[in-house]
C-alpha positions, -999 to 999 in steps of 0.1 A, spaced: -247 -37 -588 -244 -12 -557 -247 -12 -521 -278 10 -516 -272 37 -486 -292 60 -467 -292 92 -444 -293 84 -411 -293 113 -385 -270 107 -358 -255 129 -328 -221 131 -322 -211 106 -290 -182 125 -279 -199 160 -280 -234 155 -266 -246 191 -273 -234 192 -312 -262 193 -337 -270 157 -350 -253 151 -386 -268 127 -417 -241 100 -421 -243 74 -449 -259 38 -436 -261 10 -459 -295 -5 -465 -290 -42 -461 -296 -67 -486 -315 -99 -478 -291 -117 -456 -274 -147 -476 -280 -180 -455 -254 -209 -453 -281 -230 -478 -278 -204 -506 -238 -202 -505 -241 -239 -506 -261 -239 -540 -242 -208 -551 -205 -228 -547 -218 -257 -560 -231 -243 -592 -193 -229 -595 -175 -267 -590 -179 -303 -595 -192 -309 -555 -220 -317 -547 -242 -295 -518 -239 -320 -489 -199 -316 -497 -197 -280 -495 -214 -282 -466 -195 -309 -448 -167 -289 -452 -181 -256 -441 -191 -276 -409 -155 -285 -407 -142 -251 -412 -166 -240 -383 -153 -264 -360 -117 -260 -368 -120 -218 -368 -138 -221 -330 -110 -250 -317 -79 -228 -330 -96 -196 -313 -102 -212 -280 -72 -221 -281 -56 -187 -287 -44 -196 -325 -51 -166 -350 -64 -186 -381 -53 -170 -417 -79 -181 -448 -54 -170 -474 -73 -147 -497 -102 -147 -475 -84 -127 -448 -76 -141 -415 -95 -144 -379 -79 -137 -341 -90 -145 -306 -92 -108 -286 -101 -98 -255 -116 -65 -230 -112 -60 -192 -106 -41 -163 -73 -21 -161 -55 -31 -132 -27 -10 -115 -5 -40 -103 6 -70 -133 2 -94 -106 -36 -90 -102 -41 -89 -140 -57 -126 -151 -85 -145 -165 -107 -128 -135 -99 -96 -155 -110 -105 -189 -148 -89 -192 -155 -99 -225 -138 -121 -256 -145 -116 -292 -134 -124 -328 -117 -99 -346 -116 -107 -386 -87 -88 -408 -95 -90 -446 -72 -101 -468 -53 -72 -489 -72 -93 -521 -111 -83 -503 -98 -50 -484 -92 -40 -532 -129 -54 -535 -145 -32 -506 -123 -5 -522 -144 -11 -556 -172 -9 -540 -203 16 -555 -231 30 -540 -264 41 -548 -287 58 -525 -321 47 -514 -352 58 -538 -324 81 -562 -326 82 -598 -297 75 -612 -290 116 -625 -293 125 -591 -276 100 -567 -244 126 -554 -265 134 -526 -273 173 -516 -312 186 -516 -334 161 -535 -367 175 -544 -398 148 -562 -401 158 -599 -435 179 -597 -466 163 -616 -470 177 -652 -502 192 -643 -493 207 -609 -468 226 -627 -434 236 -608 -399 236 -626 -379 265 -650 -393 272 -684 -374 270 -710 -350 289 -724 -360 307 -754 -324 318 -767 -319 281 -766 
């Protein structure tokens, strides 16, 4: 299976009067709720749903205590998760505090075990057949009675 992509146009943020560029953008999947990971782990181990999902509940509220409180939290081969903050820049150290923080976040760092999956990763663009999906000018295959295309060959 692949991760479909598309062209999306796009200008250039830094250079405002640059011509705008096609840049790959995946086209998402249906999201995957926390109900279908449930019955997908399940069918993988001996639990039963309502366990999977205890613990996921747990996890939750173990991940958000440990932020708050400023603890990164490592998932093994999952990858790990850090509390991380953005604010004003303040000439003098002494004025720099919580008053200063504009806005927290979560900042996730894969493991090196998913950063080899992402790696492995193929892609497929949107609507391509499969003989022509390395990008460059796609033209529609013309209808046999509109005519269109080469001839052949007849040395061949």
């Amino acid at each position: 299976m692949a991760i479909t992509i598309k062209p999306a146009l796009r200008k250039n943020p830094q250079n405002k009067d640059a011509a705008a560029k096609y840049y790959a953008q995946v086209v998402l999947a249906p999201e995957m709720a926390l109900k279908q990971i449930v019955e997908q782990i399940a069918d993988r181990c001996t639990l039963t749903g309502s366990d999977i999902k205890a613990v996921l509940d747990a996890l939750m509220t173990v991940i958000k205590r440990n932020l708050a409180n400023g603890s990164p939290v490592r998932l093994g081969d999952l990858g790990s998760f850090r509390p991380s903050v953005s604010g004003k820049g303040l000439e003098d150290a002494s004025k720099c505090g919580a008053n200063s923080v504009k806005k927290a976040r979560v900042i996730y760092v894969p493991s090196t075990e998913i950063k080899e999956a992402v790696a492995m990763y193929s892609f497929s663009k949107a609507g391509a057949s499969a003989a022509n999906e390395e990008g460059g000018d796609e033209k529609p295959d013309p209808k046999p009675d509109e005519g269109g295309g080469e001839a052949p060959d007849p040395a061949a």
